[in-house]
KETORZA-443874 format. One record per atom (N, C-alpha, C): residue number from 1; residue in three letters; atom name; z, y negated, x negated. Coordinates in nm, 2 decimals, padded with zeros to 4 digits. Layout:
N
<i:NUM&aa:ala&at:CA&w:Z&v:Y&u:X>
...
# end
This chain:
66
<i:1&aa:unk&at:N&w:-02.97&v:09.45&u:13.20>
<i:1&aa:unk&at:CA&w:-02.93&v:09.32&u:13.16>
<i:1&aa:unk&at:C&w:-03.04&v:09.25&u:13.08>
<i:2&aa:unk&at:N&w:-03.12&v:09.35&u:13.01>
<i:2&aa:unk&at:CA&w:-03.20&v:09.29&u:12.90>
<i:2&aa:unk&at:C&w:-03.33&v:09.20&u:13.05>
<i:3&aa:unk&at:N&w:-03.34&v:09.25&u:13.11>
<i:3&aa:unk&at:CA&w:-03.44&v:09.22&u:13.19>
<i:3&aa:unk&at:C&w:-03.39&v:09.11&u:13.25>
<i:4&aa:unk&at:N&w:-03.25&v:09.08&u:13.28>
<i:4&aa:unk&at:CA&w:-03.25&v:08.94&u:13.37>
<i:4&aa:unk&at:C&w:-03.24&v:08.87&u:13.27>
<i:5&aa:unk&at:N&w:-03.20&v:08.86&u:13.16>
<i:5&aa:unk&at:CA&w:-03.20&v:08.78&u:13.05>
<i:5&aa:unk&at:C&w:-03.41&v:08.72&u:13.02>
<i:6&aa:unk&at:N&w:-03.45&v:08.85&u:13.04>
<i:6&aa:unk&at:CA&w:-03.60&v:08.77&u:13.00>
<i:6&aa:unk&at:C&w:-03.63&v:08.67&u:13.13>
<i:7&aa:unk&at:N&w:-03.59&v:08.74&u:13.23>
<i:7&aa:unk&at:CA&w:-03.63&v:08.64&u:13.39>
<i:7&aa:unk&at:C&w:-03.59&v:08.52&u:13.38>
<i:8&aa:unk&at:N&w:-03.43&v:08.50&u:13.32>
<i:8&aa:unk&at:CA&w:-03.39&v:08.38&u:13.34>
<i:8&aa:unk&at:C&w:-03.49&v:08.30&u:13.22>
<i:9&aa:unk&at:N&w:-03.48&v:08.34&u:13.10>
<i:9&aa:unk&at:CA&w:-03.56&v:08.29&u:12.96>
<i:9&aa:unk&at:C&w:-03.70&v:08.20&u:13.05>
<i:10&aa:unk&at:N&w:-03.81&v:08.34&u:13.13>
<i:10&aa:unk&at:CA&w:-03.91&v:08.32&u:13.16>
<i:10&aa:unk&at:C&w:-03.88&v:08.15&u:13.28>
<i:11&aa:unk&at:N&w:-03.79&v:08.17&u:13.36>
<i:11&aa:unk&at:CA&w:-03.78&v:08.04&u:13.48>
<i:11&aa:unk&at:C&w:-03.74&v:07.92&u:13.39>
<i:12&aa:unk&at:N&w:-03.63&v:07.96&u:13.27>
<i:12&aa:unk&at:CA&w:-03.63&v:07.84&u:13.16>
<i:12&aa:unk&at:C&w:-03.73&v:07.73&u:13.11>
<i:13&aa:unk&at:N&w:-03.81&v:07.85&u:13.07>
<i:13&aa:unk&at:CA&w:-03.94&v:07.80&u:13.03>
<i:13&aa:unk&at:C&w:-04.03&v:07.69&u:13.15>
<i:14&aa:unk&at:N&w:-04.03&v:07.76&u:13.24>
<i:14&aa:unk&at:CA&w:-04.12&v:07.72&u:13.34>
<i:14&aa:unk&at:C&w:-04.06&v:07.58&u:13.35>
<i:15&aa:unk&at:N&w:-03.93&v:07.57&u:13.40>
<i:15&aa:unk&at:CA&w:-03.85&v:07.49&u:13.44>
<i:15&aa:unk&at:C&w:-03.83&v:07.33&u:13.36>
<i:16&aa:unk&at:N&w:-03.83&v:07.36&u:13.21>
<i:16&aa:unk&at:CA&w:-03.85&v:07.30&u:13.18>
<i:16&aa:unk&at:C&w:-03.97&v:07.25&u:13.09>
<i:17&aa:unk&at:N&w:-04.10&v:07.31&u:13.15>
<i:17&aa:unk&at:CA&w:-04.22&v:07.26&u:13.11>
<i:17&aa:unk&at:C&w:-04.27&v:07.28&u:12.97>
<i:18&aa:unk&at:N&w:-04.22&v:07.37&u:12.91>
<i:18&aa:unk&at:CA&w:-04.21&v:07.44&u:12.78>
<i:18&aa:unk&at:C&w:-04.37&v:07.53&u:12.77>
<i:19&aa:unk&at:N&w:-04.45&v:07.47&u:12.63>
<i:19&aa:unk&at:CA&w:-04.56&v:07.54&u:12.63>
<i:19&aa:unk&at:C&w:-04.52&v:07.70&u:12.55>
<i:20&aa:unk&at:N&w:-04.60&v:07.79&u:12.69>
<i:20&aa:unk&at:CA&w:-04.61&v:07.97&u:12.65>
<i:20&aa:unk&at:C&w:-04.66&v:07.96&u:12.52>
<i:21&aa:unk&at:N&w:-04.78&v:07.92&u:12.51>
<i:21&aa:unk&at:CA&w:-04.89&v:07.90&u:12.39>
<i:21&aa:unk&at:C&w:-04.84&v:07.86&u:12.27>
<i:22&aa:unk&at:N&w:-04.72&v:07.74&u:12.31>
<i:22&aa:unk&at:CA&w:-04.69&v:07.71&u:12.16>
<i:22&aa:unk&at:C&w:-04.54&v:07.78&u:12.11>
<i:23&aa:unk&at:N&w:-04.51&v:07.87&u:12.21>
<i:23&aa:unk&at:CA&w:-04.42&v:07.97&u:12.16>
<i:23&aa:unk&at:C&w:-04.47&v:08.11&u:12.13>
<i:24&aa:unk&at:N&w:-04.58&v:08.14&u:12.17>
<i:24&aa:unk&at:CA&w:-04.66&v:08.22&u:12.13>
<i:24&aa:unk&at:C&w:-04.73&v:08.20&u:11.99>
<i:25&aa:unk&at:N&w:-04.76&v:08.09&u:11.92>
<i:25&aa:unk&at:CA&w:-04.82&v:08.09&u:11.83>
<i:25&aa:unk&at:C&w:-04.71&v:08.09&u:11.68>
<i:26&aa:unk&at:N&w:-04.56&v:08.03&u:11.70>
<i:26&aa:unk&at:CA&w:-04.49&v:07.99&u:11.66>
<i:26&aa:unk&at:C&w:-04.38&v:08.10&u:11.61>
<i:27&aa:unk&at:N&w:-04.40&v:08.23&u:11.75>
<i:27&aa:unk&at:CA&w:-04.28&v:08.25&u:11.76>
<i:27&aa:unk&at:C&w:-04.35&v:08.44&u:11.74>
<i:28&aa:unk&at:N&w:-04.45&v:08.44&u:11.81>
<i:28&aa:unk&at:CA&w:-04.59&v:08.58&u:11.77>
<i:28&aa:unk&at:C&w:-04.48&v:08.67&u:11.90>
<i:29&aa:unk&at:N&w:-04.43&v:08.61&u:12.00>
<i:29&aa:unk&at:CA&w:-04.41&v:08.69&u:12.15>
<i:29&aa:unk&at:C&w:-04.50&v:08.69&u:12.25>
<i:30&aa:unk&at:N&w:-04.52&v:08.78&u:12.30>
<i:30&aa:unk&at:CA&w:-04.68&v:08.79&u:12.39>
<i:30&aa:unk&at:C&w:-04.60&v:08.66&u:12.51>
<i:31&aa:unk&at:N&w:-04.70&v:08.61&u:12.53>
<i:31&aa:unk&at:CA&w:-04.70&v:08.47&u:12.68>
<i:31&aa:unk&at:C&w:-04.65&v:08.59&u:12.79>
<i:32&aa:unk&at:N&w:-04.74&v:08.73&u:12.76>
<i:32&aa:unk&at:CA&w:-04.65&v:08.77&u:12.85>
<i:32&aa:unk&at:C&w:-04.53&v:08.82&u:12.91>
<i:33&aa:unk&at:N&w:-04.45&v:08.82&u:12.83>
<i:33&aa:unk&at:CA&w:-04.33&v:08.84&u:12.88>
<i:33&aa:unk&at:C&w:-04.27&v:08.76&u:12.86>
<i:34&aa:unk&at:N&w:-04.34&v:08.61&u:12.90>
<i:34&aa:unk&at:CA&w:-04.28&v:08.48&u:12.91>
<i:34&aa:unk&at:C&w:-04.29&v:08.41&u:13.02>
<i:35&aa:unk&at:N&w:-04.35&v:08.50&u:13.12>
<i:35&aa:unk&at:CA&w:-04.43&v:08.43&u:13.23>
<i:35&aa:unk&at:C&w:-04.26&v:08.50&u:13.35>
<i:36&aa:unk&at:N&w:-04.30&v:08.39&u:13.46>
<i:36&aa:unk&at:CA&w:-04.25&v:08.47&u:13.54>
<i:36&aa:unk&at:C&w:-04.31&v:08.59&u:13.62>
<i:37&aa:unk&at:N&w:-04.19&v:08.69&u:13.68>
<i:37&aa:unk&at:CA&w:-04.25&v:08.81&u:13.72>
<i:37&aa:unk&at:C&w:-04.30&v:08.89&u:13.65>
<i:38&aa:unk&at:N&w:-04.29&v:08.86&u:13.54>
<i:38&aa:unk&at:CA&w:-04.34&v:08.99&u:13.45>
<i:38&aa:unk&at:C&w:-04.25&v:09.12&u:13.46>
<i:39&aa:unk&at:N&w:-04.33&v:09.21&u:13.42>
<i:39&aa:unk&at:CA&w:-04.25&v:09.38&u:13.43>
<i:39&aa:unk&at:C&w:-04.22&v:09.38&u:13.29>
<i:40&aa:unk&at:N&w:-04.23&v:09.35&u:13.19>
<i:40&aa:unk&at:CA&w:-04.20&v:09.35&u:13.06>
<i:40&aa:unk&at:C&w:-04.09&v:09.27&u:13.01>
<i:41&aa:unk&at:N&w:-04.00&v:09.37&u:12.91>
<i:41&aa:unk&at:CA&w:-03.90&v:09.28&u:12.90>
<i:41&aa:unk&at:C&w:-03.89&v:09.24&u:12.76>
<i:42&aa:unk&at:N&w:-03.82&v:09.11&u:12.70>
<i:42&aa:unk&at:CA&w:-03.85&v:09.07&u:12.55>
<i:42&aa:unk&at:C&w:-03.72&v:09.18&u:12.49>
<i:43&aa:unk&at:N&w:-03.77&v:09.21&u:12.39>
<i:43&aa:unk&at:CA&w:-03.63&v:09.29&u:12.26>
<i:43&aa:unk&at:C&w:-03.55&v:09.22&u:12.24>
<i:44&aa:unk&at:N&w:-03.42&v:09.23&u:12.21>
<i:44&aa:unk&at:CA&w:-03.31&v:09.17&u:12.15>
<i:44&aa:unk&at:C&w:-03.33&v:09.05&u:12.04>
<i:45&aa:unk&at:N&w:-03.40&v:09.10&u:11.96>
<i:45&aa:unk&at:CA&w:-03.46&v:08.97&u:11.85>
<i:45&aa:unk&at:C&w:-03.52&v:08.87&u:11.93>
<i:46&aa:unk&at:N&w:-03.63&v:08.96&u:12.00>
<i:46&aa:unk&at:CA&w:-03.70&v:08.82&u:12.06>
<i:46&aa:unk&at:C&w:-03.63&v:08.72&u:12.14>
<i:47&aa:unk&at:N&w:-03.57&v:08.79&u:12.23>
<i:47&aa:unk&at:CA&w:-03.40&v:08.67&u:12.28>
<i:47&aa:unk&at:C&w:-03.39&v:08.62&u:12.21>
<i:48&aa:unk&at:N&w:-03.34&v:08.67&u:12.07>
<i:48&aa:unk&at:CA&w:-03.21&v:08.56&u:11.99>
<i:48&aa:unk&at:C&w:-03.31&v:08.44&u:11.93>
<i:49&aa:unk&at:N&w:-03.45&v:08.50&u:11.93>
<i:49&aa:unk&at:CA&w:-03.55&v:08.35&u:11.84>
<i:49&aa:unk&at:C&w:-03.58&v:08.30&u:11.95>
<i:50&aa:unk&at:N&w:-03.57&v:08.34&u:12.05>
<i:50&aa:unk&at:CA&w:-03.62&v:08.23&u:12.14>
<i:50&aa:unk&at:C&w:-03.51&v:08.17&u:12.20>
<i:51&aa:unk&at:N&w:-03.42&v:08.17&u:12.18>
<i:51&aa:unk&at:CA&w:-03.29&v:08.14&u:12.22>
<i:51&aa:unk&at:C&w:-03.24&v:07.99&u:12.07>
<i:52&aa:unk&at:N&w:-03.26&v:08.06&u:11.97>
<i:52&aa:unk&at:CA&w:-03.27&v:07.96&u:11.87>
<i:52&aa:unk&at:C&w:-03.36&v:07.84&u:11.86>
<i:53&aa:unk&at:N&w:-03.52&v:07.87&u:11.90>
<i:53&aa:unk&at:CA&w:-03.63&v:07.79&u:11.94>
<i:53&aa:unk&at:C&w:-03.57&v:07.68&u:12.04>
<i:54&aa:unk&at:N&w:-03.52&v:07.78&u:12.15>
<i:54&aa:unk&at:CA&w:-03.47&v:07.71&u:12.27>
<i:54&aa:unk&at:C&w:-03.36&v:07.61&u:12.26>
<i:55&aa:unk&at:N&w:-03.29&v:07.62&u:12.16>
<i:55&aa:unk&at:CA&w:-03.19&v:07.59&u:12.10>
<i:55&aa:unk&at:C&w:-03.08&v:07.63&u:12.24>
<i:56&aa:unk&at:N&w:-03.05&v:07.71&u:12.26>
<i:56&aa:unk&at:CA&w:-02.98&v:07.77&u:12.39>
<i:56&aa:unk&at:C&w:-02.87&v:07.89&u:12.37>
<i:57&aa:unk&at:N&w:-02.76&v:07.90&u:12.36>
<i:57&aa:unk&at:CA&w:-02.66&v:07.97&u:12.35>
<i:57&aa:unk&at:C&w:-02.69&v:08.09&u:12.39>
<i:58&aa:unk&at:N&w:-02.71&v:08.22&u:12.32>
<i:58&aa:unk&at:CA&w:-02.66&v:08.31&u:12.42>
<i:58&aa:unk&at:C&w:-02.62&v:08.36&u:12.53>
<i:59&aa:unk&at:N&w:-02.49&v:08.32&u:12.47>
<i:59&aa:unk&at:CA&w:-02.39&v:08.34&u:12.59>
<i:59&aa:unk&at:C&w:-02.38&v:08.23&u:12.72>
<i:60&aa:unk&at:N&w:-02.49&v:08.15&u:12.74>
<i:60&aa:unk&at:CA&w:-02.54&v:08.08&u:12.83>
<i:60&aa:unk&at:C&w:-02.59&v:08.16&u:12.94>
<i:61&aa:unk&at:N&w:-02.66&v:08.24&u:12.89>
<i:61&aa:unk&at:CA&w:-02.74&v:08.33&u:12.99>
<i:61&aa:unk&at:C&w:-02.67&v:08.43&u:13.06>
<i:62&aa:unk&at:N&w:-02.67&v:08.38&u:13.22>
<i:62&aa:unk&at:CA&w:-02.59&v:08.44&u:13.29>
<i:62&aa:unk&at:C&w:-02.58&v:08.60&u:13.32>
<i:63&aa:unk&at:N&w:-02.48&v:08.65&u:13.31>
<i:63&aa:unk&at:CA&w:-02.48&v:08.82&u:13.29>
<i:63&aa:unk&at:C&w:-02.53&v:08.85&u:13.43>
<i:64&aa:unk&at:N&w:-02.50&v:08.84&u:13.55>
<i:64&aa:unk&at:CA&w:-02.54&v:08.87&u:13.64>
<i:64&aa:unk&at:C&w:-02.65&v:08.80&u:13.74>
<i:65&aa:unk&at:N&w:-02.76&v:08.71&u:13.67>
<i:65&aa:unk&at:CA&w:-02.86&v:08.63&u:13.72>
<i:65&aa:unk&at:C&w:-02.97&v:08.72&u:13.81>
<i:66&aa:unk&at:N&w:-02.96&v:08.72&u:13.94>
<i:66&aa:unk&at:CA&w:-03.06&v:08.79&u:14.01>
<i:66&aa:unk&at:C&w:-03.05&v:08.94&u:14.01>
# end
C-alpha cells in the first residue's frame, strides 16, 4: 500500500507541475522518490508532509491505485 501511495503522490506531482526541487529543499525528501517509477518508497511521515504541503487529504489517495 505504502508504494501505491508514493506512485500516486509521484503522478500528482508530475501532473500537476509541481517543482521536485522545491519540495526537496523545503520538505529535505530525496526528488527521488518523487519521480515517477521509482523503486523507492516515501515513509509514513514523509506522506503525511507531503500530503500537508500538498494540501491533499489522506484519505484521498486511492487504496487500490495500480
Amino acid at each position: 500500500m505504502q508504494n501505491q501511495a508514493t506512485r500516486w503522490v509521484a503522478e500528482y506531482i508530475e501532473k500537476n507541475h509541481i517543482s521536485i526541487e522545491e519540495i526537496e529543499q523545503k520538505l529535505h525528501i530525496s526528488g527521488e522518490k518523487l519521480t515517477i517509477g521509482t523503486e523507492q518508497t516515501l515513509s509514513g511521515e514523509e506522506l503525511l508532509e507531503l500530503c500537508v504541503y500538498l494540501r491533499i487529504r489522506p484519505e484521498e489517495i486511492p487504496m487500490d491505485w495500480k
